[in-house]
PADRENLUM-72693 format. One line per 5 residues: number of its first residue (from 1); their letters; for each residue x, y, z of C-alpha. Coordinates in pm, whole numbers, plus 32768, in hexadecimal, padded with zeros to 4 digits. Example, Ala and Ser with C-alpha at 12.3 -4.5 7.8 and 13.67 -1.06 7.14 Angstrom:
REM residues 2
1) AS) 84CE:7E3E:830C | 8557:7F96:82CA
END
This chain:
REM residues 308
1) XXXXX) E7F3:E178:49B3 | E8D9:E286:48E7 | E950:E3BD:4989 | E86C:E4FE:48FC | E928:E578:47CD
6) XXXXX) E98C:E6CA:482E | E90E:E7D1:471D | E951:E971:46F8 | E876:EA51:478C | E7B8:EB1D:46BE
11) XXXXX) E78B:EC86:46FB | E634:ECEC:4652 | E52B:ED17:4741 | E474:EBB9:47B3 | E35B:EB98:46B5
16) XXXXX) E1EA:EBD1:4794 | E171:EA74:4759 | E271:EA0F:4840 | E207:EAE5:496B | E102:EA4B:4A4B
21) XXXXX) E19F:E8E4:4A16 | E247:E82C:4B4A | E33E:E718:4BA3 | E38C:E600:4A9A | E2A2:E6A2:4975
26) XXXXX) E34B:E7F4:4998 | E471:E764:4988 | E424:E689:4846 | E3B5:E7EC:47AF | E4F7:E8A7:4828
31) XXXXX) E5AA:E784:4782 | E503:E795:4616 | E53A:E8F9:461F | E6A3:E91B:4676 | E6D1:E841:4560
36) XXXXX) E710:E8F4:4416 | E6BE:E7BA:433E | E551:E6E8:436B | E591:E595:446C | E53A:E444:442C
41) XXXXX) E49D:E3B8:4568 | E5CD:E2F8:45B7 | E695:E425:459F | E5D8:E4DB:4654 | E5EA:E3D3:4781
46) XXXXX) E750:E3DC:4768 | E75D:E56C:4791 | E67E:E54C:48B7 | E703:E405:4974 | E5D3:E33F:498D
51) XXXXX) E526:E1F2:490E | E47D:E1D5:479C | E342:E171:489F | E31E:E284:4937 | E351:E35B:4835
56) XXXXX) E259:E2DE:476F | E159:E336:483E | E1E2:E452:48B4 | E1C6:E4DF:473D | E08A:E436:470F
61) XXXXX) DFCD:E537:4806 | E0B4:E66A:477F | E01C:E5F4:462F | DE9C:E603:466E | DEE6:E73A:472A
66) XXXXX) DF79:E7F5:45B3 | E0C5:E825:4664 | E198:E748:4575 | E175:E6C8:4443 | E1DE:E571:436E
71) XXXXX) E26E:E5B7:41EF | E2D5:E462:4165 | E419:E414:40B4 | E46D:E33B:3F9A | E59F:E26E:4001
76) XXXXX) E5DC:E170:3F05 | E4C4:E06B:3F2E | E441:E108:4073 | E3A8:E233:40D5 | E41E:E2D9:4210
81) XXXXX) E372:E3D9:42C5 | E403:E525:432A | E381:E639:4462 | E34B:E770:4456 | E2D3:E86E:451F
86) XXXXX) E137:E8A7:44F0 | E0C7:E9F2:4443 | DFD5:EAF5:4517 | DEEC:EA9B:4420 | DF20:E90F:4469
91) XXXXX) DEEF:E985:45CD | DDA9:EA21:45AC | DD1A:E908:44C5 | DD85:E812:45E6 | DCAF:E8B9:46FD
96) XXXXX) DB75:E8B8:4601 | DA2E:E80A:4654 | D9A9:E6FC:458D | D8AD:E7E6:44D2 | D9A7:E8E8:44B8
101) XXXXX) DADB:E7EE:442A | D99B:E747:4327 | D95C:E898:42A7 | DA93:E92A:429A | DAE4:E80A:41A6
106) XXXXX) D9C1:E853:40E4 | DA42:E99E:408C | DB98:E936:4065 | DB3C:E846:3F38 | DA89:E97E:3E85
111) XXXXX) DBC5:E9F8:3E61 | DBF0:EB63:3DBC | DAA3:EB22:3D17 | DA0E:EB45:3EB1 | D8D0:EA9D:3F02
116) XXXXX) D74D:EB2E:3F10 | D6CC:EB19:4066 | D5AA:EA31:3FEF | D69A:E91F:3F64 | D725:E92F:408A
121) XXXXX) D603:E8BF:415A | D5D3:E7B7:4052 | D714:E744:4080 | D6FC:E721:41F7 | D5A8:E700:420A
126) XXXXX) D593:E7C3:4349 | D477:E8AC:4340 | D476:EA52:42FA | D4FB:EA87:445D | D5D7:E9A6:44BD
131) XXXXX) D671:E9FD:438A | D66A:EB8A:43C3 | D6F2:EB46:454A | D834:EA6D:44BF | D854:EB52:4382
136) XXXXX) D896:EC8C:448D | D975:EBE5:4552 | DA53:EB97:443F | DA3D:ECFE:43E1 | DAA9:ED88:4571
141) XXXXX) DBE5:EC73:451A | DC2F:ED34:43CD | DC30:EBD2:4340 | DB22:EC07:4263 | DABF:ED73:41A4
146) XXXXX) D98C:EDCD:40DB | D982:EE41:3F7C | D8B6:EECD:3E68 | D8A1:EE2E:3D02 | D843:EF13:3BEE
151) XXXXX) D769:EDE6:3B78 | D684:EE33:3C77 | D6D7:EF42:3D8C | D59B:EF07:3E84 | D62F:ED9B:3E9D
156) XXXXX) D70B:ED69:3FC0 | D850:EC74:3F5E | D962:EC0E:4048 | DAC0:EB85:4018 | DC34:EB99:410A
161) XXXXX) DC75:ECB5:418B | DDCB:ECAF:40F4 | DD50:EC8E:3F95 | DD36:ED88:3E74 | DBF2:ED79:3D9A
166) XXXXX) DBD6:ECBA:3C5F | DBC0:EDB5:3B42 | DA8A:ED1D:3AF1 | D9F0:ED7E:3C42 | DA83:EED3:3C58
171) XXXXX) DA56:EF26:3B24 | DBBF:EF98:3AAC | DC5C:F104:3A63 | DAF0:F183:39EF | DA3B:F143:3B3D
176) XXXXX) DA34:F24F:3C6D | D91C:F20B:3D24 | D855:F244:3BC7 | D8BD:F1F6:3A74 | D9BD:F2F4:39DA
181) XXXXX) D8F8:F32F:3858 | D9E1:F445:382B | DB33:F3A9:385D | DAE1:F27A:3795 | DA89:F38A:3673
186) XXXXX) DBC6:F3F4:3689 | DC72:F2E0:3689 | DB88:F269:354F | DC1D:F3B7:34A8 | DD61:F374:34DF
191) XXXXX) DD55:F213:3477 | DCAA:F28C:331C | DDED:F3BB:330B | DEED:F298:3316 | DE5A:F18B:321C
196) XXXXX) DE15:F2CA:3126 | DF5C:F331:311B | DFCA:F1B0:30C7 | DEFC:F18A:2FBD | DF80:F2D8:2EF8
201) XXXXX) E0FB:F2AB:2FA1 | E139:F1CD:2E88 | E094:F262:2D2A | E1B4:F220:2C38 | E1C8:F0B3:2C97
206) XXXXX) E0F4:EF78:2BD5 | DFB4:EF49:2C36 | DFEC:EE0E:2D02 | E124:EEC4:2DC5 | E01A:F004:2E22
211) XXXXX) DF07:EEEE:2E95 | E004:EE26:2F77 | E09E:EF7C:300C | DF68:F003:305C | DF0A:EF07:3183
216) XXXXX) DF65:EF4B:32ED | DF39:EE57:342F | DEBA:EEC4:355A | E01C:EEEC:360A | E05C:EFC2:34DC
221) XXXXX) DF46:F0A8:3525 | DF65:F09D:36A3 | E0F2:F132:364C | E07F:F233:355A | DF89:F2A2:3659
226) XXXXX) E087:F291:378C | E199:F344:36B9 | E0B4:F48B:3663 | E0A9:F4B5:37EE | DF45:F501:37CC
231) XXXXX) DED6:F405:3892 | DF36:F3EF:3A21 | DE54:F2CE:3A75 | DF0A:F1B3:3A7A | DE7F:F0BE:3943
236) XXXXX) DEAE:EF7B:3901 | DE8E:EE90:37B2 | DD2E:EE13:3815 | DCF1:EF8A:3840 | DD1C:EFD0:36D5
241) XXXXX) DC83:EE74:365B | DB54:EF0A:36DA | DB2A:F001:365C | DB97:EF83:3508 | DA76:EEA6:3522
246) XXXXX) D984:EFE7:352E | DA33:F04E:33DD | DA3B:EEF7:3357 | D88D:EEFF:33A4 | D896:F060:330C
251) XXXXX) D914:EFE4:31D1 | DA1D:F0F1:320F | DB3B:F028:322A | DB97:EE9F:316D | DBF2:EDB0:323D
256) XXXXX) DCE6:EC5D:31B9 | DDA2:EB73:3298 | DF00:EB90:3239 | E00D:EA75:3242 | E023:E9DF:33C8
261) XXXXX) DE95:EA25:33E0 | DEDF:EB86:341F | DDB2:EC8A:33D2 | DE2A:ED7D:3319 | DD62:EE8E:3271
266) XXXXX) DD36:EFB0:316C | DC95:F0F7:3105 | DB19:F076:305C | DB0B:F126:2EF3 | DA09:F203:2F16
271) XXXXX) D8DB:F1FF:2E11 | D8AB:F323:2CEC | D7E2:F41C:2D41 | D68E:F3D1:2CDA | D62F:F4CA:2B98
276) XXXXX) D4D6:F575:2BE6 | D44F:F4E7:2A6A | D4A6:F37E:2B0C | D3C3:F3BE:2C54 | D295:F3E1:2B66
281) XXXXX) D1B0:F2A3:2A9D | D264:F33C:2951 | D3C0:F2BC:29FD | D352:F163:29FB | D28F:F15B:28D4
286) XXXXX) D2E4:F065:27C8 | D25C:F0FB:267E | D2B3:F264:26ED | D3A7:F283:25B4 | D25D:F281:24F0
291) XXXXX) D1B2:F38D:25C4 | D13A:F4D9:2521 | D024:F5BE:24EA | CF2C:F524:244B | CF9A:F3D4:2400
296) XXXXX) CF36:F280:2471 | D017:F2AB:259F | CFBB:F42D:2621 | CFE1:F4CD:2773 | CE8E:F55B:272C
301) XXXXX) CDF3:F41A:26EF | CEC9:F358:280E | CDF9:F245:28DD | CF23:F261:2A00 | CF2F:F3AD:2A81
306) XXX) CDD7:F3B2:2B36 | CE66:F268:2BE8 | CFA9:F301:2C17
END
């Protein structure tokens, strides 16, 4: 057997998965931490002075238990695995129950999209209880947190703890607990500013040159919008593709896709006002040229005016 291979101590504090471990398994811990680089197993045996065997199974409990971890490595033709300490989380995942591991899973597969409470029972298919009982436990463990989608708030969704909401489910910038109707109208108003200043930025140019000029993508708008320093909320693109797509159903604002399948869009040309003469039956009425007192055609003698 080879002598230990004698490594520097380090001088951070000894990591708390460590603490609580005894004889040969705290020493295979001390070992993977002093080092600064991942071990193979065979490394690792060297550093400590003992048998492949015993290692094995040595690492093989430490495993189950969350305190280490395998990430392989491609070597050529082979893969080699490398150890690593285990994570706190790792180490609370290890000591769950079967229901509590099954479940846990469950909601880590929603991922930031979380998981409603029923599909959760249908995925397990343990009953309203059992699931409620494993569902606060992962809570107490701050594995697992609880969220409101703006889809539908009286619906209870999980997903990790650790995660951030899909936009999605939190509804972006324009949700606080309630929908924000007056920030979106501002935004809308400053999004209609920009793209009609484009489209009269460039009068003295040819036609085509104004129509091209007066587009602007979403990251346009989302700079204009940052660059006034109106707006404190932090936005993102998605942001202002929504509510381009209220504008775009208003018929307030054109929408093309662009070269690259980019959306890009443009102040709508807004109709002539309507003339009051055009509001009436006369407006629309074909043979109105030949209306006049007292000839064929006569308002006086009009058949449409008691149906209008």
């Amino acid at each position: 057997m080879e002598p230990p291979v004698k490594r520097e101590a380090r001088q951070e504090p000894m990591p708390s998965i460590i603490e609580g471990t005894e004889g040969m398994e705290k020493r295979v811990l001390e070992a993977i931490w002093q080092s600064k680089e991942m071990l193979t197993a065979t490394e690792l045996a060297k550093t400590i002075g003992i048998s492949a065997v015993d290692l094995n199974g040595v690492c093989d409990k430490l495993s189950k238990e969350g305190k280490i971890q395998y990430e392989m490595e491609t070597r050529g033709a082979h893969i080699v695995p490398r150890v690593k300490l285990g994570s706190s989380l790792s180490e609370k995942i290890s000591q769950l129950t079967t229901d509590e591991r099954l479940i846990y899973q469950i909601i880590e597969e929603s991922g930031r999209k979380g998981i409603w409470i029923r599909d959760i029972k249908n995925k397990s298919n343990f009953e309203q209880r059992r699931t409620l009982h494993v569902i606060k436990n992962l809570k107490l463990r701050k594995l697992i947190k609880e969220v409101t989608s703006v889809v539908a708030s009286k619906k209870k969704m999980y997903m990790l703890y650790d995660l951030e909401p899909d936009e999605d489910v939190s509804g972006g910038a324009f949700y606080d607990d309630d929908f924000d109707r007056e920030f979106v109208e501002v935004i809308r108003r400053m999004a209609l500013k920009h793209l009609r200043t484009k489209s009269i930025q460039h009068k003295k140019e040819s036609p085509l040159v104004r129509y091209r000029a007066s587009f602007a993508s979403a990251t346009e708008i989302l700079n204009y919008i940052v660059s006034t320093g109106a707006i404190t909320q932090r936005l993102t693109e998605n942001d202002i593709k929504r509510v381009m797509e209220t504008l775009v159903h208003d018929s307030s604002v054109l929408k093309v896709q662009s070269a690259g399948n980019i959306a890009t869009y443009k102040i709508a040309r807004m109709p002539a006002p309507t003339v009051a003469i055009q509001a009436t039956v006369c407006g629309h009425c074909p043979v109105r040229r030949k209306c006049r007192p007292n000839a064929v055609v006569s308002p006086t003698s009009c058949v449409y005016f008691n149906t209008w």
